[in-house]
Backbone and ligand atoms as CSV (ligand in chain L), in Angstrom:
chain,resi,resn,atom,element,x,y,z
A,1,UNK,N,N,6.992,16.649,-15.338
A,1,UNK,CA,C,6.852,15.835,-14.131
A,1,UNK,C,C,7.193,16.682,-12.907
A,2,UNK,N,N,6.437,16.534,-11.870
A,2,UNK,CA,C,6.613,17.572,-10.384
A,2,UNK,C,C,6.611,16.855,-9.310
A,3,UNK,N,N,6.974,16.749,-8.419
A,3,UNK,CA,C,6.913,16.220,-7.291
A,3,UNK,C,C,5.739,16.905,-6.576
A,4,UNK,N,N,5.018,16.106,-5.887
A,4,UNK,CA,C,3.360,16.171,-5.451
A,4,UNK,C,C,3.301,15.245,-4.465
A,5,UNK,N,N,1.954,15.933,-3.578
A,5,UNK,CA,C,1.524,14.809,-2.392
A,5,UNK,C,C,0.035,14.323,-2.896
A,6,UNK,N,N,0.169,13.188,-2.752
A,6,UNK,CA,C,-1.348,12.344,-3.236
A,6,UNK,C,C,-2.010,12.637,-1.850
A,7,UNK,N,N,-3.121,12.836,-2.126
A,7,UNK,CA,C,-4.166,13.126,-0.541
A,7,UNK,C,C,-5.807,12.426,-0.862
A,8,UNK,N,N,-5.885,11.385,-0.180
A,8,UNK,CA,C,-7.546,11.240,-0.496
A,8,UNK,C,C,-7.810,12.060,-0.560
A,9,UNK,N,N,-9.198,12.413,-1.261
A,9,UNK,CA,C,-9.894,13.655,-1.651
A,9,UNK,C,C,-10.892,14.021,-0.002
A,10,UNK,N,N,-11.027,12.918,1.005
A,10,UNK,CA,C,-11.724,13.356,2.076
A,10,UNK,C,C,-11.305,13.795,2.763
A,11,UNK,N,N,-9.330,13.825,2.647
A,11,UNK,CA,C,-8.727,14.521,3.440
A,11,UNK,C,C,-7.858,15.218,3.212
A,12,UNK,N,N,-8.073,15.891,2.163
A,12,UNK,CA,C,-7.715,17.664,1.812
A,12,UNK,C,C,-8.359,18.323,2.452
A,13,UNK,N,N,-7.940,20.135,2.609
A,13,UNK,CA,C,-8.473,20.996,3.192
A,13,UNK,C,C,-9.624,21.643,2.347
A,14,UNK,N,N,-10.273,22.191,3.349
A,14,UNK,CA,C,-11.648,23.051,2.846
A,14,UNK,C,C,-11.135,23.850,1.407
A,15,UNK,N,N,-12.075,23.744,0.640
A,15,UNK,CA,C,-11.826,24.129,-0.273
A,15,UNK,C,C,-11.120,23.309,-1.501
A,16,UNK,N,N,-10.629,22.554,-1.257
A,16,UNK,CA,C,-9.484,21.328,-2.224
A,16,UNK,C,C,-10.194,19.959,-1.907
A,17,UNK,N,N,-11.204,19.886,-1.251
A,17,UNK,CA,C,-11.600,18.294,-0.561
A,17,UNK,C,C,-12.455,18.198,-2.333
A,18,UNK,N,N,-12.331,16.557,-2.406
A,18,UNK,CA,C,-12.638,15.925,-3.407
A,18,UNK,C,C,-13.642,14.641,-3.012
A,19,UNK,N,N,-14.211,14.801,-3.233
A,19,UNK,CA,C,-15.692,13.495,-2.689
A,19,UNK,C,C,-14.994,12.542,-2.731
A,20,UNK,N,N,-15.063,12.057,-4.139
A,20,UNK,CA,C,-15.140,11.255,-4.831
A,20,UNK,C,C,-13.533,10.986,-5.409
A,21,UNK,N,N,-12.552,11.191,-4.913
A,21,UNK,CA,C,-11.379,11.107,-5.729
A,21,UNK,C,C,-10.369,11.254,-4.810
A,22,UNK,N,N,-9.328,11.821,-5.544
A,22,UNK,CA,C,-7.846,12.322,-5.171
A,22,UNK,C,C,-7.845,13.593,-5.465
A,23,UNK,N,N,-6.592,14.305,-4.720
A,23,UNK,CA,C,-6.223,15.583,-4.435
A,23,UNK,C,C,-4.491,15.371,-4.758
A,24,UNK,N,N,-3.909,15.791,-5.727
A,24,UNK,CA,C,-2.644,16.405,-6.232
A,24,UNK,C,C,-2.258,17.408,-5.542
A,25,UNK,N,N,-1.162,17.608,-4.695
A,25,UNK,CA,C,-0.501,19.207,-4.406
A,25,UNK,C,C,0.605,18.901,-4.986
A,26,UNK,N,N,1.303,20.085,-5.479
A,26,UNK,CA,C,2.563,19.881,-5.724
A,26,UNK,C,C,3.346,20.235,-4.290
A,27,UNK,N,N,4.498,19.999,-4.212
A,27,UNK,CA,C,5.208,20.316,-2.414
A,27,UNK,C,C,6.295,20.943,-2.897
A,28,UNK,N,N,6.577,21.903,-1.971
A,28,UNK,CA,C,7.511,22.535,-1.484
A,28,UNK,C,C,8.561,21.842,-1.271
A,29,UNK,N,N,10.239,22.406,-0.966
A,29,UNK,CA,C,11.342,21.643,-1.240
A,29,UNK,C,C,11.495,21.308,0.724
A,30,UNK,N,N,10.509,21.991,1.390
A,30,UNK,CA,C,10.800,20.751,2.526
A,30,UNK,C,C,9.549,19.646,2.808
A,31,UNK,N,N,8.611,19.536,1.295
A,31,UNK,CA,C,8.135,18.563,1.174
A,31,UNK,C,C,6.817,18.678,1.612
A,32,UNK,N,N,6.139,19.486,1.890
A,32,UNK,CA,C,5.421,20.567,2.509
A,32,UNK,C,C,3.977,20.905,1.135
A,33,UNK,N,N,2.824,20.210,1.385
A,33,UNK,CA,C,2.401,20.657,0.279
A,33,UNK,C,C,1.806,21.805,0.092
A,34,UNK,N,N,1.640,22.421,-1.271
A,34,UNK,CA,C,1.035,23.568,-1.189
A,34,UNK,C,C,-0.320,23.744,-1.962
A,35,UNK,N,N,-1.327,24.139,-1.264
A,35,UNK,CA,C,-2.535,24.139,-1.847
A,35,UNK,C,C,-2.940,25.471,-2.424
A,36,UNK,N,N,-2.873,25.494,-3.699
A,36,UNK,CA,C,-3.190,26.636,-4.473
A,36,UNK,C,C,-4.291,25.969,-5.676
A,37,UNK,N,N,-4.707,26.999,-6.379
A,37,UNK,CA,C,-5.428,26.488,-7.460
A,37,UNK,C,C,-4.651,26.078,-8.428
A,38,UNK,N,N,-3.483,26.985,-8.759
A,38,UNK,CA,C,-2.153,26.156,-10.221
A,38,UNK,C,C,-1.343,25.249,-9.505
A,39,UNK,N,N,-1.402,24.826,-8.064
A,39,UNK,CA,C,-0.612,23.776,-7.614
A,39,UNK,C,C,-1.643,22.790,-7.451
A,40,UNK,N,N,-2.317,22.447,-7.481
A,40,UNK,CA,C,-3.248,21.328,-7.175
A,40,UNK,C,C,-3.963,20.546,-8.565
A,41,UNK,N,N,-4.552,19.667,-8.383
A,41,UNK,CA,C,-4.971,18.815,-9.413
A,41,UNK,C,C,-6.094,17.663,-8.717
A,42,UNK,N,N,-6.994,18.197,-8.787
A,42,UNK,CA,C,-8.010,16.639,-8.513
A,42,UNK,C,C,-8.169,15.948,-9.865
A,43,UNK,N,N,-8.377,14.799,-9.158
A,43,UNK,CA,C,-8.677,13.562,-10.071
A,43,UNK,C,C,-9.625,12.770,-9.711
A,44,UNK,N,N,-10.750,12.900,-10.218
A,44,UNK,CA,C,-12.122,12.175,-9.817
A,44,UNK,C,C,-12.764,10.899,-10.658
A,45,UNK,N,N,-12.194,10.640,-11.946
A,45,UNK,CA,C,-12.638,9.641,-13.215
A,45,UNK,C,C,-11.903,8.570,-12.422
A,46,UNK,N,N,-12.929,7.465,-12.464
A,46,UNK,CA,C,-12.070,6.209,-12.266
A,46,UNK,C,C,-11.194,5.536,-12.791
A,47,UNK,N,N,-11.549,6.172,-13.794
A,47,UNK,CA,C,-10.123,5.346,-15.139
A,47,UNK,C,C,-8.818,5.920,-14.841
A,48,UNK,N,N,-9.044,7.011,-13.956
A,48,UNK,CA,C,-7.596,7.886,-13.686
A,48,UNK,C,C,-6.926,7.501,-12.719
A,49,UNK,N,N,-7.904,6.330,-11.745
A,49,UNK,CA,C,-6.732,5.506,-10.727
A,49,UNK,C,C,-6.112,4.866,-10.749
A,50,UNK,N,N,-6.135,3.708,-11.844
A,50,UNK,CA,C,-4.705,3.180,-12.061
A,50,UNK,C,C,-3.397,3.946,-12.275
A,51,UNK,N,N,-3.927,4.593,-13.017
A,51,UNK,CA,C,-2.706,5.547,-13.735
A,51,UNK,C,C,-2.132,6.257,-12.640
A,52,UNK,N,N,-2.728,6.877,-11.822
A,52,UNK,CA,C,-2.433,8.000,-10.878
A,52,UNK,C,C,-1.871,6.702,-9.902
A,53,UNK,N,N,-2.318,5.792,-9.342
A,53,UNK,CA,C,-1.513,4.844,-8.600
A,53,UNK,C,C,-0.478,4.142,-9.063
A,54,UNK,N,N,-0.686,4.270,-10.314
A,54,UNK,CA,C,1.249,3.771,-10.959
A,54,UNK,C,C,1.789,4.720,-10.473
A,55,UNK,N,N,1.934,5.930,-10.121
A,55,UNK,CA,C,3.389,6.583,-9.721
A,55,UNK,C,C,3.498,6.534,-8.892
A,56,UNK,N,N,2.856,5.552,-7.833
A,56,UNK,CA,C,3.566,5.257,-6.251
A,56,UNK,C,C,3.601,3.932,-6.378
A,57,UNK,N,N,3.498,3.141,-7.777
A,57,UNK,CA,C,4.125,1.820,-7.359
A,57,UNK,C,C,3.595,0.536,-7.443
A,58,UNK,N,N,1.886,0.856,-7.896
A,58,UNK,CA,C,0.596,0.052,-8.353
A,58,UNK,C,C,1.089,-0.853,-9.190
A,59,UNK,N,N,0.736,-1.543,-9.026
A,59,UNK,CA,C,1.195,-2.617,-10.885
A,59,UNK,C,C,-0.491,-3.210,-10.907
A,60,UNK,N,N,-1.153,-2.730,-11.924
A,60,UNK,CA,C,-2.824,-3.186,-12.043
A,60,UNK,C,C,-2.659,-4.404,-12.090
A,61,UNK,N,N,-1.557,-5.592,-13.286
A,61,UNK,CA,C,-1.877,-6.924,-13.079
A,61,UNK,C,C,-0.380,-7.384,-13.951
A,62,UNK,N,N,0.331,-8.327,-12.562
A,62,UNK,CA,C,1.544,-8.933,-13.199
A,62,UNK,C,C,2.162,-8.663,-14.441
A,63,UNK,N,N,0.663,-9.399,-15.036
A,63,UNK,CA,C,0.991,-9.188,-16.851
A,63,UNK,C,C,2.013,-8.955,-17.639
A,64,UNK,N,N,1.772,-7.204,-17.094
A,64,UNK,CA,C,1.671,-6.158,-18.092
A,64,UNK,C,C,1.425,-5.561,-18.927
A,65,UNK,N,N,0.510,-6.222,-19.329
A,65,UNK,CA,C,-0.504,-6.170,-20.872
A,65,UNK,C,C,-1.236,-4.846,-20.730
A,66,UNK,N,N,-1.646,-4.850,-19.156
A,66,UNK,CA,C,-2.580,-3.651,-19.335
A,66,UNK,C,C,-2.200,-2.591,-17.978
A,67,UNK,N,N,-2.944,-1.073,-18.567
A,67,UNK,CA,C,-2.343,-0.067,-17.369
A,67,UNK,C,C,-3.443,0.013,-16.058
A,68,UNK,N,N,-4.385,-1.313,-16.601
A,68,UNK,CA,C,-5.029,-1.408,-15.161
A,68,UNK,C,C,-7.038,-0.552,-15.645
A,69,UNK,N,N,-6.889,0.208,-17.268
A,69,UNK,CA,C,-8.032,0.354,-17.612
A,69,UNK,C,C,-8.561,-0.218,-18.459
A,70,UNK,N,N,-8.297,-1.390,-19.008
A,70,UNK,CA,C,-8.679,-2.480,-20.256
A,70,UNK,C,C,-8.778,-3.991,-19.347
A,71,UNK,N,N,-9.662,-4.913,-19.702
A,71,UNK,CA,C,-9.855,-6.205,-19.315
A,71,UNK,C,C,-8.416,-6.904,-19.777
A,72,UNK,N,N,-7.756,-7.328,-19.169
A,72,UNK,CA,C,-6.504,-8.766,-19.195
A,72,UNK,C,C,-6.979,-10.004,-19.436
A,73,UNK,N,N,-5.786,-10.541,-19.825
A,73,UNK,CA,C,-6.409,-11.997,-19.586
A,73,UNK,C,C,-6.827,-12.384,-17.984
A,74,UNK,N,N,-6.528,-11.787,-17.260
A,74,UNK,CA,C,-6.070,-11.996,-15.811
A,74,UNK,C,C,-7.254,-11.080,-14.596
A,75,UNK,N,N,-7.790,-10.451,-15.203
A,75,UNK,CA,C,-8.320,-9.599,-14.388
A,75,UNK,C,C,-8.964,-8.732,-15.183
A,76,UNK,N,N,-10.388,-8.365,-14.333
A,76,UNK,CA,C,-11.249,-7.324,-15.422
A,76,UNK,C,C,-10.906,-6.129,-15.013
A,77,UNK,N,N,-10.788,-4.724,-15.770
A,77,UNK,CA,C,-10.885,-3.062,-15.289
A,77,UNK,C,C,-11.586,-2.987,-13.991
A,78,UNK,N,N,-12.399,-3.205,-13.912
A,78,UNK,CA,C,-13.042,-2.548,-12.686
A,78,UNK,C,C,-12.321,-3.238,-11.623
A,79,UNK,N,N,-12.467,-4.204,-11.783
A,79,UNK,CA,C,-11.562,-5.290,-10.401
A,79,UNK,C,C,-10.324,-4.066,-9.888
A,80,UNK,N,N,-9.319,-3.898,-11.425
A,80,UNK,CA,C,-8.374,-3.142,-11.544
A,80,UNK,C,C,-8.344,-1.768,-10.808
A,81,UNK,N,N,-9.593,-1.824,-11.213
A,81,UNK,CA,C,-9.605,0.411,-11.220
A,81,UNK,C,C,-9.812,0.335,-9.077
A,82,UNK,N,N,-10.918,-0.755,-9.181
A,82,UNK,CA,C,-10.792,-0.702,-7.264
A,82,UNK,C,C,-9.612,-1.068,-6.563
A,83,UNK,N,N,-8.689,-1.941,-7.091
A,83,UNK,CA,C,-7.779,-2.412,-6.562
A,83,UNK,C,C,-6.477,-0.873,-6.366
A,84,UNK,N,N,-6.918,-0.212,-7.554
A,84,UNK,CA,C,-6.472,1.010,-7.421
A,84,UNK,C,C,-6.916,2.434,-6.440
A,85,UNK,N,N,-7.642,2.114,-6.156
A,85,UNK,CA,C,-8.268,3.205,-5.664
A,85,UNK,C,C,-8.296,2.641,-3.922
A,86,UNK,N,N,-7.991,0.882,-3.462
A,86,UNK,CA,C,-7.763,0.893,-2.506
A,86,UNK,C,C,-6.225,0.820,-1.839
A,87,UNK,N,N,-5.637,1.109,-3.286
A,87,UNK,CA,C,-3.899,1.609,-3.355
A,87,UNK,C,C,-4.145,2.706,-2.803
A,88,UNK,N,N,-4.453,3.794,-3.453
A,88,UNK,CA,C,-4.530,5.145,-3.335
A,88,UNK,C,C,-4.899,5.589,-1.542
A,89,UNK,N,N,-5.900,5.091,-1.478
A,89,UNK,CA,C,-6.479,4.712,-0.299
A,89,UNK,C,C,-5.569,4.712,0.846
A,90,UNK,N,N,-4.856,3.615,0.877
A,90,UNK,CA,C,-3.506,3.474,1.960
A,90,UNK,C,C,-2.171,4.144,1.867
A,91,UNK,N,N,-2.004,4.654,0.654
A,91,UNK,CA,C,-0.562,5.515,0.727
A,91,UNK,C,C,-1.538,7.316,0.612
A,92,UNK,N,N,-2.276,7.403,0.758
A,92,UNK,CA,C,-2.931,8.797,1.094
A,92,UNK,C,C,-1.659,9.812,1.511
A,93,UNK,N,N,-1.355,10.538,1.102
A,93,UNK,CA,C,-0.047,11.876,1.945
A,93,UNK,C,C,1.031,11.060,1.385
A,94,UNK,N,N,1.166,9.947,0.657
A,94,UNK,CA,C,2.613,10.010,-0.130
A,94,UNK,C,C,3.226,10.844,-1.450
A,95,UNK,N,N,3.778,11.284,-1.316
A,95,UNK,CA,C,5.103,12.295,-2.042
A,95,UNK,C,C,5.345,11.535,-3.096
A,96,UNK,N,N,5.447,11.718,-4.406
A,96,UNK,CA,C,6.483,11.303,-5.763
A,96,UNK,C,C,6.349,11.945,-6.906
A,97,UNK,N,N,6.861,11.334,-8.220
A,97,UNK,CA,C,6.912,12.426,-9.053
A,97,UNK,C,C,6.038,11.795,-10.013
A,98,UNK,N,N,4.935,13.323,-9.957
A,98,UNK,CA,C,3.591,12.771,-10.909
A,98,UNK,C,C,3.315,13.741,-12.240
A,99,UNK,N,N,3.309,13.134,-13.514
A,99,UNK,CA,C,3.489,13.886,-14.667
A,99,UNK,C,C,2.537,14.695,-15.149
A,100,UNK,N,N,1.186,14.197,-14.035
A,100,UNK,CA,C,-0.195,14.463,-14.290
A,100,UNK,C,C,0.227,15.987,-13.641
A,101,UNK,N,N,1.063,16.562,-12.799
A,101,UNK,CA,C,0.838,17.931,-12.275
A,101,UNK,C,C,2.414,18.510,-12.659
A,102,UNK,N,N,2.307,19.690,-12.961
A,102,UNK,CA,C,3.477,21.057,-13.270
A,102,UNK,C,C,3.931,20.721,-14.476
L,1,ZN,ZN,ZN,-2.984,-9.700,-16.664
């Protein structure tokens, strides 16, 4: 697990920008991210936004039954996976500790 800045993928720098997704940096200890090729991590699969928005705090559906990529009683995946991705969306440049990078 590393501490990382989540960045929409439209607003990373040249070279790290992600169409279609998210952008992983891992940061520096004044929090500072750093864009390298072994510090970074895009994530472009939709199934990877719930997941990647659980570590700032997402909960896909009350439940808990599901991590937001399987139908609930409560709510279908896709509903899920957008509801995630318009998580991602608004905390863009937040900092936490993501297992998916280092
Ligand atoms: Zn549910």
């Amino acid at each position: 697990m590393a501490r990382a800045m989540m960045l929409r993928g439209s607003k990373a720098p040249d070279g790290y920008k992600v169409p279609c997704g998210y952008l992983l940096a891992a940061v520096n200890y004044e929090g500072k991210p750093i864009f390298s090729p072994s510090t970074t991590r895009a994530i472009q699969a939709d199934r990877d936004f719930p997941g990647l928005a659980a570590n700032l705090g997402f909960v896909a559906c009350h439940c808990g039954a599901t991590d937001g990529t399987v139908d609930c009683a409560h709510r279908k995946a896709s509903d899920m996976i957008r509801g995630a991705a318009e998580y991602l969306d608004v905390h863009s440049g937040a900092i936490a500790d993501f297992p998916e990078i280092g």
